[in-house]
C-alpha positions in Angstrom: 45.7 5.6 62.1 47.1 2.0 61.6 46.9 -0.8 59.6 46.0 -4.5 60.4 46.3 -6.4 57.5 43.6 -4.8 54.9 42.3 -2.5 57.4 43.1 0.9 58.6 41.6 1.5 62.0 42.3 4.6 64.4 44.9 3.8 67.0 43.1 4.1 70.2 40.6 1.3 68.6 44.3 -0.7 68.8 45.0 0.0 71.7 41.8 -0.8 73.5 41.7 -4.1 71.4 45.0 -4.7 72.5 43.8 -4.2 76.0 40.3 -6.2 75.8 41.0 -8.8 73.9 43.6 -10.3 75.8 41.1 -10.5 79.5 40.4 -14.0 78.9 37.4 -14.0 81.1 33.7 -11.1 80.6 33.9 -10.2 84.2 37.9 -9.4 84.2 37.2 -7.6 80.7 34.6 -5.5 82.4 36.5 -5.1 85.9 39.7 -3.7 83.9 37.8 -1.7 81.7 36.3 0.1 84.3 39.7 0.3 86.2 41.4 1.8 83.1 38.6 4.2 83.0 39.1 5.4 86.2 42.8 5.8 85.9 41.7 8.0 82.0 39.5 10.0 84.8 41.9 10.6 87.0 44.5 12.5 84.1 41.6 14.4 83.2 40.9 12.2 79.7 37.8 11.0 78.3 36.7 7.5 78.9 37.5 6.8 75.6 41.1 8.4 74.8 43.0 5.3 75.0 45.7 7.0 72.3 46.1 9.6 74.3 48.0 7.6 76.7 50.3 6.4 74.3 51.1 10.3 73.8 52.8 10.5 77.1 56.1 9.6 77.6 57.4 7.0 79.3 59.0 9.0 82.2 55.9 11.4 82.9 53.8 7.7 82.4 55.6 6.4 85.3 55.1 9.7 87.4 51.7 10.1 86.5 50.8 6.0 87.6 52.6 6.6 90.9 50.8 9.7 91.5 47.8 7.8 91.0 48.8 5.1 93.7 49.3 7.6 96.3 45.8 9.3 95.2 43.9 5.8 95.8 45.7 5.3 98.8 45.7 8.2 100.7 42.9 9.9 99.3 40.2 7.3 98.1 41.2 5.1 101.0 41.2 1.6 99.3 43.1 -1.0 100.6 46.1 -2.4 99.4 44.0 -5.0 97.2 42.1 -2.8 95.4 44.7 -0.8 94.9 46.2 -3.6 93.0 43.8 -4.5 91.0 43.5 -1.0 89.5 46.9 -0.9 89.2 46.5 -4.6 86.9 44.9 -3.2 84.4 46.9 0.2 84.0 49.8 -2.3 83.8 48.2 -5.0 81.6 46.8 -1.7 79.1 50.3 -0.7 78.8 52.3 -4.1 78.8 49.9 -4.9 75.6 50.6 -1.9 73.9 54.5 -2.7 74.1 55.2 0.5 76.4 58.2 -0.3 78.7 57.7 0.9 82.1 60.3 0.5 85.4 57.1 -1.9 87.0 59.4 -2.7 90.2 59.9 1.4 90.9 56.0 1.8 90.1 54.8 -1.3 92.9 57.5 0.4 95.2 54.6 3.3 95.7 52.0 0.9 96.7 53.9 0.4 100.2 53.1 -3.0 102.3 49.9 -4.4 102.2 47.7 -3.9 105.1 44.8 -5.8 106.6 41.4 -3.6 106.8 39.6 -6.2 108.0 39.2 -9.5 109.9 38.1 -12.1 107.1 35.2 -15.0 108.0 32.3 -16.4 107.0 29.2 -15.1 107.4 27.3 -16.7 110.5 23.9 -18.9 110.5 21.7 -15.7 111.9 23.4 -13.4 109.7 22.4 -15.8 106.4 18.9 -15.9 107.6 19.0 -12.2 108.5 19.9 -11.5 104.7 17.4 -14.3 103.2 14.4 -12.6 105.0 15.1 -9.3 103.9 15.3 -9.7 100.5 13.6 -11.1 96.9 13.6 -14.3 95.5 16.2 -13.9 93.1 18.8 -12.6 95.9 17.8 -15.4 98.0 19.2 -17.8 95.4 22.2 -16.1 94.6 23.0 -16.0 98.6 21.9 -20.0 98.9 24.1 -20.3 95.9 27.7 -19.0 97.2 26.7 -20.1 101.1 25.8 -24.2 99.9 27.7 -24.3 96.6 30.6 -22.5 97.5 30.1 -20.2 94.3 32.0 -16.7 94.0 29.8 -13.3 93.4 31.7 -13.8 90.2 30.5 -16.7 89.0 26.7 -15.9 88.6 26.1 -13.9 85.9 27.3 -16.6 83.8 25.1 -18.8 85.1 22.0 -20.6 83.5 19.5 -22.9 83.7 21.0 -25.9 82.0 24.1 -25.3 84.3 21.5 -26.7 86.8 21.8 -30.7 86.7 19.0 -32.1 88.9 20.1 -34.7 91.4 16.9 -36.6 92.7 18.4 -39.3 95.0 19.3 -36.4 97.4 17.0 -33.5 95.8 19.8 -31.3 95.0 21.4 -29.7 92.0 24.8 -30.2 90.3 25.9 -27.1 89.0 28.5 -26.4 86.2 30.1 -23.5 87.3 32.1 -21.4 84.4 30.6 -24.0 82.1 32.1 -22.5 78.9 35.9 -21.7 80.0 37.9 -24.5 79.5 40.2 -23.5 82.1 38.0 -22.5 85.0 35.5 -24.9 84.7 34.2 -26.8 87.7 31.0 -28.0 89.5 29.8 -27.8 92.9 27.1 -29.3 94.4 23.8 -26.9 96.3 21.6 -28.1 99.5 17.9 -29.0 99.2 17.3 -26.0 100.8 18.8 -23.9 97.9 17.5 -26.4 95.5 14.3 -25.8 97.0 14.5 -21.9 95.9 15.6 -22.4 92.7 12.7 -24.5 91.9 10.6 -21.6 93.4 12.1 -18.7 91.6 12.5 -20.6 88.3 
């Protein structure tokens, strides 16, 4: 148990606030959540036995994160990129919860990074291949990131007043991120994905 001001909460309910609280945006909180799960999974914990990783020392900590590296790597098969990012929130969960770790020994396990694949933007045919095969609501999510420029990201957040209607050239304004102060911007969508919108909505 510990105590936070008047309170006295169990320790792994510190630890995971310590954790949450701090991923400024939903969709990181969610992203390293999951990620921190995984790694629980991978020692054999329950998805919810934060404190129990505070149990281990430092030294078997550090063995145990490098072993999972080289699991992700060479077993799972992710790329250098996801590797990092699942690595991010193992970091960030102990980094918040003041547990010093050799960090440069632990990234020395995640070897160079490695292209899987050739980056580039979908083609014309293969945006109408994926708008005729689908529903509505998918086709204005795709419209959305092909005309507006909006990442996968940024739609869940997204609503109906974030759409500001633009007549003179019948398309919409949208306010992407609107409530972050920091990430806040707005893009502008084609007729053709305004067009959908109107549809769907």
């Amino acid at each position: 148990m510990t105590t936070i001001g008047q309170e006295t909460v169990p320790t792994s309910d510190v630890a995971y606030r310590n954790f949450v609280g701090t991923c400024r945006s939903p969709s990181t909180r969610y992203l390293y959540k999951k990620a921190l799960e995984y790694f629980l999974s991978y020692l054999r914990l329950g998805s919810q036995d934060y404190f129990r990783l505070l149990e281990i020392d430092a030294r078997t900590t550090q063995m145990n994160i490098c072993g999972y590296i080289s699991y992700l790597r060479n077993q799972k098969g992710l790329a250098s990129g996801s590797v990092a990012v699942y690595i991010s929130a193992v970091r960030k969960f102990y980094v918040m919860n003041d547990v010093q770790l050799n960090w440069e020994k632990i990234h020395s396990f995640k070897g160079e990074e490695e292209k899987r694949a050739d980056d580039r933007p979908y083609n014309h045919f293969e945006i109408l291949t994926m708008l005729q095969k689908t529903t509505p609501r998918n086709r204005c999510m795709v419209l959305l990131m092909c005309s507006g420029g909006l990442r996968v990201g940024s739609l869940p957040g997204l609503r109906v007043k974030d759409l500001e209607s633009v007549d003179k050239y019948n398309i919409y304004k949208v306010s992407v991120y609107a409530n972050s102060k920091k990430s806040s911007y707005y893009s502008f969508v084609t007729p053709e994905c305004r067009k959908e919108l109107d549809f769907y909505l």
